[in-house]
C-alpha positions as a LaTeX table, in Angstrom:
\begin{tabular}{lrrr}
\hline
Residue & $x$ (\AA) & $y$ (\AA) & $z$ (\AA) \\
\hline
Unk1 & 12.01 & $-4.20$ & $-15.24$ \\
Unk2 & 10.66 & $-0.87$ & $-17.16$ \\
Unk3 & 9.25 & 2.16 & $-15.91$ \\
Unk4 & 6.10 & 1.12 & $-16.35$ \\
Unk5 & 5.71 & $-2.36$ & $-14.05$ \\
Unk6 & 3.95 & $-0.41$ & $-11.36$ \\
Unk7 & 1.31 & 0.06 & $-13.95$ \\
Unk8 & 1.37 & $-3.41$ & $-15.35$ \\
Unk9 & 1.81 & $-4.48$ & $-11.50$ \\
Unk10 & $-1.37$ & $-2.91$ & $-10.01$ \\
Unk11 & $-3.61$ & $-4.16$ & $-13.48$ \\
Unk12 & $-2.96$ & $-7.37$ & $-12.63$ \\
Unk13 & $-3.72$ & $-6.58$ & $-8.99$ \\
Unk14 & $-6.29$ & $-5.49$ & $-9.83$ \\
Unk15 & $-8.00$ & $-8.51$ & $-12.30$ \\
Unk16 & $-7.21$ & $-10.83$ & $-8.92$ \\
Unk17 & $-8.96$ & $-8.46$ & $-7.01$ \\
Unk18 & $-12.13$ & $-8.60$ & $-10.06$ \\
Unk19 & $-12.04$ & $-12.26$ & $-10.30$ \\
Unk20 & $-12.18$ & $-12.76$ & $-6.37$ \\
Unk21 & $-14.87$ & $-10.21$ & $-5.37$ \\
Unk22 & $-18.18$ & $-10.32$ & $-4.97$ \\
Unk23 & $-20.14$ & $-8.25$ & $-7.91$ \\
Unk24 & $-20.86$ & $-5.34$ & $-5.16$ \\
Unk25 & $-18.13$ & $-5.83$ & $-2.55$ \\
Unk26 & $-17.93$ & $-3.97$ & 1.12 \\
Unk27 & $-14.38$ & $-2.34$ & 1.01 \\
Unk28 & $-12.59$ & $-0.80$ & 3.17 \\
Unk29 & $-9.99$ & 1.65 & 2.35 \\
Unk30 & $-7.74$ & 2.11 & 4.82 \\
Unk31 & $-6.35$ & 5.70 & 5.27 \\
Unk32 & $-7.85$ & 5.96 & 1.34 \\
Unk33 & $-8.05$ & 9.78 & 1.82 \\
Unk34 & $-9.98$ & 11.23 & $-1.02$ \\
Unk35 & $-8.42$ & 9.31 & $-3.93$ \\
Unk36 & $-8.81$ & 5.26 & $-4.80$ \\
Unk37 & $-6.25$ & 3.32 & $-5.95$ \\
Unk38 & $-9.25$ & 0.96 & $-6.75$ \\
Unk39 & $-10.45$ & 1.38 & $-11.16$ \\
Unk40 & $-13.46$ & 3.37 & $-11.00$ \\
Unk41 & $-15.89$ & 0.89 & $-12.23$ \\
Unk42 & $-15.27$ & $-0.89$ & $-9.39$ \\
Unk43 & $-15.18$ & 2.04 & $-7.28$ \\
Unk44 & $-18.41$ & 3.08 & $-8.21$ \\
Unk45 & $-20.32$ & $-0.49$ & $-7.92$ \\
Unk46 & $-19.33$ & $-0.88$ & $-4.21$ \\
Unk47 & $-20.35$ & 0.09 & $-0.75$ \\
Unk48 & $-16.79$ & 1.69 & 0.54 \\
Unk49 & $-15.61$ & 2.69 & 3.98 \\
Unk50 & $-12.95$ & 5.38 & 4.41 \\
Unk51 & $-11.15$ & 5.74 & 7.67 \\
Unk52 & $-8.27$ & 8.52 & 7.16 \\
Unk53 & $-6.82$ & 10.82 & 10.25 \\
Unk54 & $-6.42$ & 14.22 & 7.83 \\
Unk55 & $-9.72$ & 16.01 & 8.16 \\
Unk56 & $-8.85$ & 17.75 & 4.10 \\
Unk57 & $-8.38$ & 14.47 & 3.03 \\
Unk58 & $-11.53$ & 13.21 & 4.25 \\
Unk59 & $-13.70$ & 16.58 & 3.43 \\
Unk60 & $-12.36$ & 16.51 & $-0.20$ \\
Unk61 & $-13.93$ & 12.44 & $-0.49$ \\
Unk62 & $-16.27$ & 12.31 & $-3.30$ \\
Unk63 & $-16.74$ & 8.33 & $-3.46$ \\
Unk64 & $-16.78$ & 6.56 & $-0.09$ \\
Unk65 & $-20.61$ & 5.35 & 1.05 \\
Unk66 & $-19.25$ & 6.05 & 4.51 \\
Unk67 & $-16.48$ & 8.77 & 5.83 \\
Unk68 & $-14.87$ & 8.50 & 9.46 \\
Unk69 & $-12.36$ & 10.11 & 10.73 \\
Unk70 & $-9.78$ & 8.07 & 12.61 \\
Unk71 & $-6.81$ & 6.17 & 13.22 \\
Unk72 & $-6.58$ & 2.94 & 10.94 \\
Unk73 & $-3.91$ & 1.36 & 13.95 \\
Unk74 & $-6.66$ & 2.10 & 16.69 \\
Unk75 & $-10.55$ & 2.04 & 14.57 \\
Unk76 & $-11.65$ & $-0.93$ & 15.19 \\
Unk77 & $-14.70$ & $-2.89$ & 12.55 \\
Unk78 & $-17.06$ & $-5.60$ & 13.65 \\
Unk79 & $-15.75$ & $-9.39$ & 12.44 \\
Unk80 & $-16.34$ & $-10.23$ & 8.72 \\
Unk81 & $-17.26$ & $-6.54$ & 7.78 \\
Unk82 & $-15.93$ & $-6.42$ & 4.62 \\
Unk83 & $-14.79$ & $-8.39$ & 1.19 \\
Unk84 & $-11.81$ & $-6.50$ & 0.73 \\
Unk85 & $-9.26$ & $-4.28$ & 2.85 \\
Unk86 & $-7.37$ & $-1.82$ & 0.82 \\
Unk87 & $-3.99$ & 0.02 & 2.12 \\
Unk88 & $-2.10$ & 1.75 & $-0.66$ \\
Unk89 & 0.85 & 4.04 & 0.40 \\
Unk90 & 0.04 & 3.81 & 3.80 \\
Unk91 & 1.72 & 1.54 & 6.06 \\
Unk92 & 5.08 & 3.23 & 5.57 \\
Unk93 & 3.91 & 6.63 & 7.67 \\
Unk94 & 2.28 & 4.21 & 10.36 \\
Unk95 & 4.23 & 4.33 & 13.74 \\
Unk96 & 2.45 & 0.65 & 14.77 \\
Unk97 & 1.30 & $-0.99$ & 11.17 \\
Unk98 & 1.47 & $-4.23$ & 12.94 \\
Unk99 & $-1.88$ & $-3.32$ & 14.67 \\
Unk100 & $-3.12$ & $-1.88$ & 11.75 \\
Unk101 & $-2.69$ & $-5.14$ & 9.93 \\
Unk102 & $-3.82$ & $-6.84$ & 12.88 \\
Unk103 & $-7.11$ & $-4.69$ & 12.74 \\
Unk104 & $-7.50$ & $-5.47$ & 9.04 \\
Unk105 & $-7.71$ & $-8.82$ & 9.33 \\
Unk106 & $-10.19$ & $-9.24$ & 12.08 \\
Unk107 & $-12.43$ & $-7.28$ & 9.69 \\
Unk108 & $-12.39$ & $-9.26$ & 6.47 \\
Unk109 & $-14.66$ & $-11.53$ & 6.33 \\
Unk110 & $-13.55$ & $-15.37$ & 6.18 \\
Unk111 & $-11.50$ & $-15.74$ & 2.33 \\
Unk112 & $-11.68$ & $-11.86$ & 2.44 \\
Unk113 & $-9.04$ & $-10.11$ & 0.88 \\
Unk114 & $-5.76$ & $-7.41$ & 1.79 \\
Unk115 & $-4.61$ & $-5.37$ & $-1.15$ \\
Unk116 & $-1.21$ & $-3.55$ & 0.27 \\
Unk117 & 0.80 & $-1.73$ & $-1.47$ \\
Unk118 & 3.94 & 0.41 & $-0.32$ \\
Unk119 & 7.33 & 1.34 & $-0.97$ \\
Unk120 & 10.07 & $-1.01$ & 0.18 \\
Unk121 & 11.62 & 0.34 & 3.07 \\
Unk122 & 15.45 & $-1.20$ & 2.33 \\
Unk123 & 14.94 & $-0.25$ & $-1.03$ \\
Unk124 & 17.41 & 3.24 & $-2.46$ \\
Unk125 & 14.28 & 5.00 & $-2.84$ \\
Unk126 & 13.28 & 3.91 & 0.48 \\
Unk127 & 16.69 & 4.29 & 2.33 \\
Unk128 & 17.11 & 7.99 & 0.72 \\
Unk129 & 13.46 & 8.86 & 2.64 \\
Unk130 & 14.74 & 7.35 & 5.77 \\
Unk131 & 18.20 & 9.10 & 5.41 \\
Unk132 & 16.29 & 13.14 & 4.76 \\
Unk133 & 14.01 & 15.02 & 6.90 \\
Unk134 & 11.08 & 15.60 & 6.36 \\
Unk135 & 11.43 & 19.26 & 4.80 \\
Unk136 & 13.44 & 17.91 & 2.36 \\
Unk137 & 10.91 & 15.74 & 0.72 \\
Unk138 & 8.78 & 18.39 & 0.57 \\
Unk139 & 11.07 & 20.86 & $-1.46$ \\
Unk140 & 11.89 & 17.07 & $-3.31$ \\
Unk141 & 7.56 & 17.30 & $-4.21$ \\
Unk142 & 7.62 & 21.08 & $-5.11$ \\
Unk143 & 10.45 & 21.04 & $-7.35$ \\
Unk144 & 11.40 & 17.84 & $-8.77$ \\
Unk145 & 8.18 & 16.62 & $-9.18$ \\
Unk146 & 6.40 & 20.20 & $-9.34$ \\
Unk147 & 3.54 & 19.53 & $-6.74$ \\
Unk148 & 2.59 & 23.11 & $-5.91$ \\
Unk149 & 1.15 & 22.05 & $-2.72$ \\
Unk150 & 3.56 & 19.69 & $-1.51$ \\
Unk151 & 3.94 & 19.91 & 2.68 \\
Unk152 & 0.10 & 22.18 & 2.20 \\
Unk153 & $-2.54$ & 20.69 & 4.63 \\
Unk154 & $-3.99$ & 17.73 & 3.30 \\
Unk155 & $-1.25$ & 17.10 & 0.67 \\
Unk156 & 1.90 & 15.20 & $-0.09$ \\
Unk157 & 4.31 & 14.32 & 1.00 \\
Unk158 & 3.22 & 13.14 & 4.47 \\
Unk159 & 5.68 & 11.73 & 7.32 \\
Unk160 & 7.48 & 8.94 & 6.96 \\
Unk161 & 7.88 & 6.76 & 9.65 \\
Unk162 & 9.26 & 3.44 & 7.55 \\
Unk163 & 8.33 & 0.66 & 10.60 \\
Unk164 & 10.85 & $-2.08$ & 10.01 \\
Unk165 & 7.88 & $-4.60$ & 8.61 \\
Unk166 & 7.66 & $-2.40$ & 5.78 \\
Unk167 & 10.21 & $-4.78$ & 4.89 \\
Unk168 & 8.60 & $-7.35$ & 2.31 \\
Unk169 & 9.74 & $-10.40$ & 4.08 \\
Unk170 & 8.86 & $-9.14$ & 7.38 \\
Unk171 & 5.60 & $-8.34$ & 6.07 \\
Unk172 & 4.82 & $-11.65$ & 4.53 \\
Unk173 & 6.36 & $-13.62$ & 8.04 \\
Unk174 & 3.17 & $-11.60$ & 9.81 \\
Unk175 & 0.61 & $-12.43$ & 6.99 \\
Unk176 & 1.63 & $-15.79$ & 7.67 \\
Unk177 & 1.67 & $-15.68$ & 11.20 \\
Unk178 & $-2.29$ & $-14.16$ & 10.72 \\
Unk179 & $-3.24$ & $-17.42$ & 8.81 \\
Unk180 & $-3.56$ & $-15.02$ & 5.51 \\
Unk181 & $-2.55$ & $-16.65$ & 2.35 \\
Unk182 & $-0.84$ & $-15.22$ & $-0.49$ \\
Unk183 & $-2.59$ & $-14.70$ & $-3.86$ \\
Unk184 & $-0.19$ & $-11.84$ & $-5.11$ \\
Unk185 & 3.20 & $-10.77$ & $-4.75$ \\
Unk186 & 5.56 & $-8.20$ & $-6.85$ \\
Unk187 & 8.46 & $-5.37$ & $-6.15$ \\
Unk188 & 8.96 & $-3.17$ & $-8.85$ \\
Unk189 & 11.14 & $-0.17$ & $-9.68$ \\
Unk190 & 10.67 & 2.82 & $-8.46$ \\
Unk191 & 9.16 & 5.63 & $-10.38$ \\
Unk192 & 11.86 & 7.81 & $-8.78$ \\
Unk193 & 13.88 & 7.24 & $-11.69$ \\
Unk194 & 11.26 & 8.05 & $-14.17$ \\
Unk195 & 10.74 & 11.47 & $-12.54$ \\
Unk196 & 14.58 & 11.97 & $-12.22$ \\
Unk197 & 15.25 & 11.34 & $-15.51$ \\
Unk198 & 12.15 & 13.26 & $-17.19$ \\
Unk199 & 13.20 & 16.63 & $-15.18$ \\
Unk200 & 16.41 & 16.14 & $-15.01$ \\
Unk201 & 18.21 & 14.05 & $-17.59$ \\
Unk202 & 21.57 & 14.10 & $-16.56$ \\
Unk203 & 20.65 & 13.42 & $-12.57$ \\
Unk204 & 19.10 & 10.92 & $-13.91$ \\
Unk205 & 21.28 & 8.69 & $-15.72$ \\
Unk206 & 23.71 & 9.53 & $-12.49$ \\
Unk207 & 21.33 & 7.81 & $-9.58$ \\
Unk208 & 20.47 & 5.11 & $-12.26$ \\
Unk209 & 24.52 & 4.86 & $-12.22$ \\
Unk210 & 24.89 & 5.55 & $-8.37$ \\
Unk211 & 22.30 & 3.08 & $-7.70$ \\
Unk212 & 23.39 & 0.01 & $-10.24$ \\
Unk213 & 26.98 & 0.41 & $-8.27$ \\
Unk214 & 25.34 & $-0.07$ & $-5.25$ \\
Unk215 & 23.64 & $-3.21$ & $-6.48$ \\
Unk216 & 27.36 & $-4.99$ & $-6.46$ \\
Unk217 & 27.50 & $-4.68$ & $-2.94$ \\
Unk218 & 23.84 & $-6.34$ & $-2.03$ \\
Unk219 & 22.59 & $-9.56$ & $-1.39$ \\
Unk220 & 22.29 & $-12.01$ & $-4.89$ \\
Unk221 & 19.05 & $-11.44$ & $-6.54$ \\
Unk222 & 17.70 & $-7.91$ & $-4.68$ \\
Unk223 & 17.87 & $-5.11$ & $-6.64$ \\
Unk224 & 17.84 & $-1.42$ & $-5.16$ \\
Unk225 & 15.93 & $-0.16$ & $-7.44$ \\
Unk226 & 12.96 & $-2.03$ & $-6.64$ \\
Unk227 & 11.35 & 0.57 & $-4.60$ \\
Unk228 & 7.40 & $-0.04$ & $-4.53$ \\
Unk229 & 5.43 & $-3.69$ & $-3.75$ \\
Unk230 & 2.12 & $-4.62$ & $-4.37$ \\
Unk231 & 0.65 & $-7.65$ & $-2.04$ \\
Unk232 & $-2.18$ & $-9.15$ & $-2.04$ \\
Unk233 & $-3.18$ & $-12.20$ & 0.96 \\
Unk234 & $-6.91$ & $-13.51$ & 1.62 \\
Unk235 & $-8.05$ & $-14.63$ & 5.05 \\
Unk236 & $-8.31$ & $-18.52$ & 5.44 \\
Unk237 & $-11.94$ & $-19.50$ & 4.69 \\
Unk238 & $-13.82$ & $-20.39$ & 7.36 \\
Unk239 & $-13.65$ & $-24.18$ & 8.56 \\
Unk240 & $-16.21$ & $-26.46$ & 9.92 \\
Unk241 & $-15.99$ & $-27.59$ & 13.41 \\
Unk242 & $-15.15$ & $-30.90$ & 14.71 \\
Unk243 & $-18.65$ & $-31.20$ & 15.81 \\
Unk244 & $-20.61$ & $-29.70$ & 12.87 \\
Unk245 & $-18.50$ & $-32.65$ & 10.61 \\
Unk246 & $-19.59$ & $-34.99$ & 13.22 \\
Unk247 & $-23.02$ & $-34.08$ & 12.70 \\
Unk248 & $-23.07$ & $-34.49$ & 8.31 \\
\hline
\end{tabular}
């Protein structure tokens, strides 16, 4: 896979998500901050709801219809509130994402949809974040990839807390378990590599090295360097009763 199949990845996300959705869809962007991972066309024709616990990110929001601040694993939304649920680089610093997910999917709407993504958690990239503290990914941000206010209020990186059904397959067992049904499913690699090798050449080639090693030693089929998923399940329609068939 190239460096780019994040990009090509979330495009084609993203024509499921156009071909599914309503012409002005209610969205909900779950701890969506102040940026969208949604194309801005879409952004702008919709009525979206931003829940996010960092007051910066909230304040600096230019796009949601509605702003609360609050905990995505506790807020709570009245059934069928919304088209589409959106949480992108978010589960992974959740301490209970089960809930979360739980939450989400009480609030779609019947044949509503979840757009997730996330890094995967057993991934290199993601076993190198679980492996380093927390101060260490920020001097990672402010000098490998030159974020001047990396660990700043309001900025990146944020905590990781890497729940174990960050894992893809755990994820999927508890979409399933939720009655949600899978339109969309892709890892891809990491754009760790990218921003090794474009800083640092030499480091580069030597984790791309480091890493295809450690590939010998894994399961058939997985590769480490698949670092980042994008998932997207819709809620099972809704379904007649047995007495509203009995009365057609």
């Amino acid at each position: 896979m190239d460096e780019n199949a994040g990009e090509k990845s979330l495009r084609e996300a993203h024509r499921i998500l156009d071909e599914r959705l309503p012409a002005r869809a209610r969205i909900y962007e779950a701890g969506g901050g102040s940026a969208s991972s949604l194309p801005a066309v879409r952004v702008s024709e919709s009525d979206i709801t931003v829940v996010d616990i960092d007051h910066a990110q909230i304040r600096e929001n230019r796009y949601a219809t509605s702003k609360i601040l609050g905990d995505i694993q506790t807020y709570s939304f009245p059934p069928s509130s919304f088209d589409l649920v959106v949480c992108y680089n978010v589960i992974e610093h959740l301490s209970d994402p089960e809930k979360a997910i739980r939450l989400f999917h009480s609030a779609l709407a019947p044949g509503g949809l979840m757009f997730i993504g996330a890094p995967v958690r057993d991934s290199f990239s993601g076993w190198a974040t679980r492996v380093t503290p927390h101060w260490f990914h920020i001097q990672y941000y402010r000098w490998i990839l030159k974020y001047a206010s990396a660990g700043k209020p309001g900025s990146v990186p944020f905590p990781t807390v890497f729940h174990p059904i960050v894992t893809p397959r755990k994820l999927l067992e508890l979409c399933n378990e939720l009655g949600f049904q899978l339109v969309y499913f892709r890892e891809y690699k990491g754009m760790i590599y990218a921003n090794m090798a474009q800083r640092s050449p030499v480091l580069g080639k030597l984790l791309e090295l480091a890493v295809s090693v450690a590939n010998f030693f894994t399961s058939p089929g997985s590769d480490l360097r698949n670092g980042d998923f994008h998932l997207i399940v819709a809620k099972a329609p809704m379904t007649r009763t047995m007495d509203e068939q009995s009365e057609r």
